[in-house]
Structure formats: structure tokens, C-alpha cells
C-alpha positions in Angstrom: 15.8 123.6 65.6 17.9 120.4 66.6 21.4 121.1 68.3 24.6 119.6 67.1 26.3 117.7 69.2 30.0 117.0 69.2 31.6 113.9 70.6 32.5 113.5 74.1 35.8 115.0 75.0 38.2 112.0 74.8 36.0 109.9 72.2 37.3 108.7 68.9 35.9 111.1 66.4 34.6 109.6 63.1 33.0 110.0 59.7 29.6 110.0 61.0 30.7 112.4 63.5 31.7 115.2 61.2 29.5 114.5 58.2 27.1 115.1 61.3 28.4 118.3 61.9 28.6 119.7 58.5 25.0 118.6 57.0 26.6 116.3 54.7 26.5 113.0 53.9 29.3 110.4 54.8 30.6 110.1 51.2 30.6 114.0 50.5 33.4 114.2 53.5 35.0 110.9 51.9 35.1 112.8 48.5 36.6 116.0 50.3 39.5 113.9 51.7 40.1 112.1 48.9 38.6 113.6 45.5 38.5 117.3 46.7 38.0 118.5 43.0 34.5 116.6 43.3 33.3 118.6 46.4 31.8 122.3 45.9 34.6 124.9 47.0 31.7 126.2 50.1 30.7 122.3 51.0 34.7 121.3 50.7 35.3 124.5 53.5 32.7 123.8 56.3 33.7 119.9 56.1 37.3 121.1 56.6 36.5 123.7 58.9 34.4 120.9 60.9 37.2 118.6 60.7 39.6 120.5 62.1 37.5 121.7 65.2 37.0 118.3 65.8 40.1 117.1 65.4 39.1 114.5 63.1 41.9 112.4 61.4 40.4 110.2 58.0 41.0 106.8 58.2 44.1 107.0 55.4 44.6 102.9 55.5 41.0 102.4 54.1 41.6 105.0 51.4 44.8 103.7 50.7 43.1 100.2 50.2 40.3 101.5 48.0 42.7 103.5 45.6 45.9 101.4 45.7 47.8 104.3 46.2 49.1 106.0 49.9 50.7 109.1 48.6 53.4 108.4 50.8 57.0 107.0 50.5 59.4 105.7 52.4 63.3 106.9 53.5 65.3 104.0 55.4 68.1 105.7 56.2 71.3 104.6 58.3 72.1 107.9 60.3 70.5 111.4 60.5 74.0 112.3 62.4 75.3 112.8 58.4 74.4 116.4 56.9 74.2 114.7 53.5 71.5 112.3 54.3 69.9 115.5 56.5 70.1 117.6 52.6 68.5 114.2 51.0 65.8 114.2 53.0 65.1 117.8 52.4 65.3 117.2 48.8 62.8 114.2 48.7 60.5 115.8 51.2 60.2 119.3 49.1 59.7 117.6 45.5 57.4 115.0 46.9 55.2 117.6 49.2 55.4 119.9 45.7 53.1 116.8 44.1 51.0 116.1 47.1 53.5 113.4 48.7 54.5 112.7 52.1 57.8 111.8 53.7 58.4 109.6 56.1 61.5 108.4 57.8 63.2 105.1 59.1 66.4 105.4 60.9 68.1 101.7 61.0 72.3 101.8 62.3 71.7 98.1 61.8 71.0 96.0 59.5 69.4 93.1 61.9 67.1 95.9 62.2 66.7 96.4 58.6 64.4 93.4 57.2 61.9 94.5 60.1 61.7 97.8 59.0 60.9 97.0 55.9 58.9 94.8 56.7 56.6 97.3 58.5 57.1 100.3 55.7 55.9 97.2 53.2 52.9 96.5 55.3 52.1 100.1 55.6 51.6 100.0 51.4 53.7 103.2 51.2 54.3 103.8 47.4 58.1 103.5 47.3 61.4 103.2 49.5 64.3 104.8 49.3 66.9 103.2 50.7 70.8 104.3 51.3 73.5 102.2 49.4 73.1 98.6 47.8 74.2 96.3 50.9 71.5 94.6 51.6 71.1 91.3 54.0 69.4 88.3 51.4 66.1 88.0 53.1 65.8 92.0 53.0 66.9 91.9 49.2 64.0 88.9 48.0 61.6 90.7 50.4 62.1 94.2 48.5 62.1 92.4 45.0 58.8 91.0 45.8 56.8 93.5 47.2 55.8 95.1 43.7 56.9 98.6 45.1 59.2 101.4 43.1 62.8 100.9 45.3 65.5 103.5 44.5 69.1 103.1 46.1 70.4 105.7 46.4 74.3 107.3 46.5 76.1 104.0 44.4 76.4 103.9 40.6 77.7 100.4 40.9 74.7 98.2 41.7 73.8 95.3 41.8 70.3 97.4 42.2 67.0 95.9 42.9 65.3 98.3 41.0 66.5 102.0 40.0 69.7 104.0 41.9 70.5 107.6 41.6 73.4 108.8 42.8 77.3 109.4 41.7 80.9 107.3 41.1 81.8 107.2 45.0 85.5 105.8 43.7 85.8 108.3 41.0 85.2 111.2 43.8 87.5 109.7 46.0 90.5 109.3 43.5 90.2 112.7 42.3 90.6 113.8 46.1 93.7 111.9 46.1 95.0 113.0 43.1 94.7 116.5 44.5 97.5 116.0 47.0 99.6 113.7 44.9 99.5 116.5 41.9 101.1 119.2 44.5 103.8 116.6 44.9 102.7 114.5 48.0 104.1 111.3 48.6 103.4 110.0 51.9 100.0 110.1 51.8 97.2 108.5 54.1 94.0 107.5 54.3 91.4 108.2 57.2 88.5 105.8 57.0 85.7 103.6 58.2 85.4 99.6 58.2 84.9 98.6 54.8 83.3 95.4 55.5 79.4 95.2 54.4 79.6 98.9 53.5 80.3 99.4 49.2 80.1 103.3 49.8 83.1 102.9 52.1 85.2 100.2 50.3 85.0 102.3 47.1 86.1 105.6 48.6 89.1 103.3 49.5 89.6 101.8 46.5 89.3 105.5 45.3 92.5 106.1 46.8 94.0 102.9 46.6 93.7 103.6 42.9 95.0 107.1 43.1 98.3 105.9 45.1 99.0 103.0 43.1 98.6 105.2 39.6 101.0 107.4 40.9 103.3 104.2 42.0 103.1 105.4 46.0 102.9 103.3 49.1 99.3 102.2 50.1 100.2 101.2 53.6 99.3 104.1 55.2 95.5 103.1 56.4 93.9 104.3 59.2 90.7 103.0 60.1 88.1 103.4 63.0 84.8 102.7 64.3 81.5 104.7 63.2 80.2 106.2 65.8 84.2 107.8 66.5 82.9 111.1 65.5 85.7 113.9 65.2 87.8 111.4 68.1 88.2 109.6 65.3 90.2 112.2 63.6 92.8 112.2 66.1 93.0 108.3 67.0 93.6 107.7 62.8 96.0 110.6 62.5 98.1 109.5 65.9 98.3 105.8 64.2 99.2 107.1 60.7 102.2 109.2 62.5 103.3 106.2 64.4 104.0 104.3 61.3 105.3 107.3 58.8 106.6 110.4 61.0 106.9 112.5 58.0 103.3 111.9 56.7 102.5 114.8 54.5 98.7 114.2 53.6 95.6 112.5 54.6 92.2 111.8 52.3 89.4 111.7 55.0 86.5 109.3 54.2 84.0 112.0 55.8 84.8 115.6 57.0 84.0 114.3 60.2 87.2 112.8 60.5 88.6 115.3 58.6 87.9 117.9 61.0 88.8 115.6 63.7 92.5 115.4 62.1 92.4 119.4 61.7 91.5 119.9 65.6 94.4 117.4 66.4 96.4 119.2 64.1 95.8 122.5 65.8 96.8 120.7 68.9 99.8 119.3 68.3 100.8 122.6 66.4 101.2 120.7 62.9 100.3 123.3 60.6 97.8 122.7 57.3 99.2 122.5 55.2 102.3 123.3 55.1 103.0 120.2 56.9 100.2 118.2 56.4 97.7 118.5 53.6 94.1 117.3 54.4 91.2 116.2 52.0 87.5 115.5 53.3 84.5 113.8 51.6 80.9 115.4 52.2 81.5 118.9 52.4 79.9 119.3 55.6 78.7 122.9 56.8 81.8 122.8 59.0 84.3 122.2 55.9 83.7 126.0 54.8 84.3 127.1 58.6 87.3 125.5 59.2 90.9 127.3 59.5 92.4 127.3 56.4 88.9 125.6 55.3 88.6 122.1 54.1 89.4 120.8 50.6 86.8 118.3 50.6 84.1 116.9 47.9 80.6 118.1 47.6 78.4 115.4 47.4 74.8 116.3 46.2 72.3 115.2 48.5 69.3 117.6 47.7 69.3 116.3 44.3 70.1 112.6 44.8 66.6 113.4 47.3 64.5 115.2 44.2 65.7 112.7 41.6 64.8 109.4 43.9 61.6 111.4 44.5 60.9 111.9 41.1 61.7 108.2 39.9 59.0 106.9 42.7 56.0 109.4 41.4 56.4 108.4 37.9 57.1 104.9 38.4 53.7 105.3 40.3 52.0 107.5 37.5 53.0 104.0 34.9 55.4 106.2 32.9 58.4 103.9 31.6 61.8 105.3 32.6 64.9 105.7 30.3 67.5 103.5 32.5 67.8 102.0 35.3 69.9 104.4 37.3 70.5 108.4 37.3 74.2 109.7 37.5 74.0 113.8 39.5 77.6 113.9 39.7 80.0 115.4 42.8 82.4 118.8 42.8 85.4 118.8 44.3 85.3 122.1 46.9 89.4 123.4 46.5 90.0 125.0 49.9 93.4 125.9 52.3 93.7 122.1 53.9 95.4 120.9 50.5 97.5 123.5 49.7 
């Protein structure tokens, strides 16, 4: 009786290696990788069971290349510091695993970083990107429009898109926030936000408010804006300069609850009470929102689904089915809490 043999501790384990092992032939352990429905349920088994004592990983590139298809698409997302890209990425990860997908994920802050990353998620043949708004650099732009691959954008309704965008009215959310304040009979007003510059999610939640203020024929002056990465700091450095230029500022639209929790922790601090003197309205609603003392009136913006809709657009762009528009609208809530009164 001849003994099997496994590789040498350390050695690269391969096809031969494990067909070997299992007293099959190279293509029945190809065909159990990738056409399992071919492979008798006992033969599928004992090359698995092989495989996995082995530790034997199938070259996935060379079946990608045979097929055309890698079963795996592509997030490129800015942060993973924001709870509503962490809630997208758990919505594209369960609907694509539910169809035999895999998730992987690109973190890029910058977007001198972005054309190289995709780049490499190009090269890798994955079968679609998502990506996280519609700002894109030019050469990152032509190099998605060429590569033949599904692209969804994701979280703008405005465009332009290169391909398909799910998501919801950013501007709509953020003028109904402001409208909350203004319809309890606010008038000094201010907004809390981020550098609008090469960011359309931001400028929009401030035209959102600029909108709101101006409808309601209010001052628009009262603008706040910091860096980033401020985190809650950034809370309390916007709310200090609001204060310096209107004293008797009676409400604040936050462009995250971040900063919205940043201004309710200075609040606490300085013993300004929400919101009987100040009114507060976030953007996200962030575990935290529902935790906070009197919690925070903020708006919920879907992630989960924005992640099973992109999800779904990407398998049946990939499955050849024609699609009914170019862009999928999931809507936003607005969460009424304490912080507005």
C-alpha cells in the first residue's frame, strides 16, 4: 500500500498536492472550488476535508481569469471612525455573503491616495466598487469610467455619477433639521460643520441650512467650521466661536453627532442647559445620540440599506439584468429627541 505524503512543513501547498491526497484528479478539486454542484457530495467532502488539513488556499486569480468573474467587490471608503459607513459595510457585506459575495475594504482619508487604490482594486478584477460620495479627482473619474466595472456612489442623490448612486437628499435632511428649531421659534441659529471644499456631502448639509435660515428670512452668519479629524473637541471649539459672535445663540444644526455631542459635553460644562437655552440638532444618529442627556434630535441616515441596495445593484449589473434608473433614493428620518426642545 503506498503512503501519502503531505508537503513539507513550510512548503507552498498546491493543486497537485491535495488532489494527491484525496485520490482525485487535479480538475475534480478545480471543479469542487469552483463548480461544487459538479462534484459528488462524498468526493466534494474528502477534497474539502483534505484542503483544509493542508491548509490549502486555490489560486482565486486564475479562476477569476478563466470565468471573468471574482465574486468579490470593492468598498473605498473615507473613514471607518463614522458608525454610518461601519452600518454600510455591514449591509453590503450581509446581502453580498447571502449570494456567495465577498467584501472587501479600502480605507483612503485622501484622495492623493485615491487613484492608487483604485488602481490596485481595478487590477485585482473585483466585480464592482463602491465608493463614498461623487468627488472624485479627474484621473480617478476617467480611470473608473473605463474599467468596464459596475461603480455605485453611494450617500448623494445629486450626481454627476459615473455609473449608479443609491443614497438620499443630504440637503433635504439637513433643512428639515433646521426647520425643526426655527418652527419652535429659534432665531439665532448656528451651524456646526466641516470644510466644504471638495466634499458635496458637506456643502449640501450647509446649503441645507443655509436654505432653511434664509426661508425663514434669519441671519446666516452664524458658521462654525473645523477640521475633520476634531472629533467631539470640535464640538466645543465651534460652539466657543459661535458664542463669541452671537452671545444669545439659541440653536445649533450639527453636521455629524460627533460635533453634536461635542457641543452637548461643552454645554454640560459651562452649565448651558439643552435646551432650554440652547437647542441642538445632529446628523447620523450615532449610537451615542440615543445615550445622550436629554438625547439628541438628530437625523437617521440609513446605512444598512444604502449597503444592501449598492450590493444588490453590483450582483445584477454582474448577472446582465438591465436596471430601472440610474440611482436608488432610501430616504432619511428625522429622530425627535430632548436636544431641540
Amino acid at each position: 500500500m503506498n503512503k501519502k505524503v503531505a508537503p513539507a512543513k513550510g512548503a507552498v501547498v498546491g493543486i497537485r498536492d491535495v488532489a494527491r491526497e484525496a485520490g482525485v484528479s487535479t480538475m475534480t478539486v478545480t471543479n469542487t472550488f469552483k463548480y461544487p454542484e459538479k462534484v459528488v457530495a462524498e468526493t466534494r467532502r474528502r477534497v474539502m476535508e483534505v484542503a483544509e488539513r493542508l491548509n490549502y488556499v486555490p489560486n482565486l486569480l486564475a479562476v477569476n481569469l478563466s470565468s471573468g468573474k471574482s465574486k468579490v467587490v470593492a468598498a473605498v471608503m473615507p473613514s471607518i471612525r463614522n458608525s454610518n459607513f461601519a452600518d454600510m459595510i455591514m449591509g453590503l457585506e450581509n446581502e453580498l455573503g447571502r449570494h456567495g459575495y465577498h467584501l472587501i475594504v479600502s480605507v483612503v482619508e485622501t484622495s492623493e491616495r485615491g487613484y492608487d487604490a483604485i488602481m490596485a482594486l481595478i487590477g485585482r478584477r473585483v466585480d464592482g466598487i463602491v465608493l463614498t460620495g461623487v468627488d472624485r479627482e479627474e484621473r480617478t473619474r476617467n480611470l473608473l469610467m473605463n474599467s468596464g466595472i459596475p461603480i455605485v456612489e453611494t450617500w448623494n442623490l445629486s450626481g454627476p455619477f459615473i455609473d449608479i448612486g443609491v443614497g438620499f437628499s443630504t440637503q433635504s435632511a439637513a433643512f428639515e433639521a433646521t426647520q425643526i428649531m426655527i418652527g419652535k421659534g429659534l432665531r439665532d441659529i448656528g451651524v456646526v460643520g466641516y470644510e466644504t471644499l471638495g466634499n458635496k456631502r458637506f456643502q449640501e448639509r450647509l446649503d441645507g441650512y443655509l436654505q432653511a435660515m434664509m426661508s425663514a428670512g434669519l441671519r446666516t452668519d452664524l458658521i462654525a467650521t473645523v477640521p475633520g479629524w476634531s472629533g467631539f473637541s470640535g464640538g466645543k471649539k465651534a460652539l466657543d466661536h459661535l458664542q463669541s459672535i452671537e452671545p444669545r445663540l439659541q440653536g445649533v444644526f450639527c453636521f455629524t453627532d460627533v460635533l453634536a455631542s461635542g457641543v452637548m459635553f461643552e454645554c454640560m460644562r459651562k452649565g448651558v442647559r439643552i435646551p432650554e437655552d440652547l437647542a441642538v440638532v445632529g446628523y447620523g444618529d450615532y449610537e451615542i445620540a440615543a445615550e445622550l442627556t436629554p438625547g439628541l434630535t438628530t437625523v437617521h441616515t440609513p446605512g444598512d440599506l444604502i449597503g444592501e441596495q449598492a450590493a444588490r445593484m453590483i450582483m445584477a449589473r454582474c448577472r446582465g439584468e438591465e436596471q430601472h434608473g440610474r440611482t436608488v433614493d432610501v430616504g432619511y428620518d428625522i429622530v425627535v429627541r430632548g436636544s431641540a426642545g
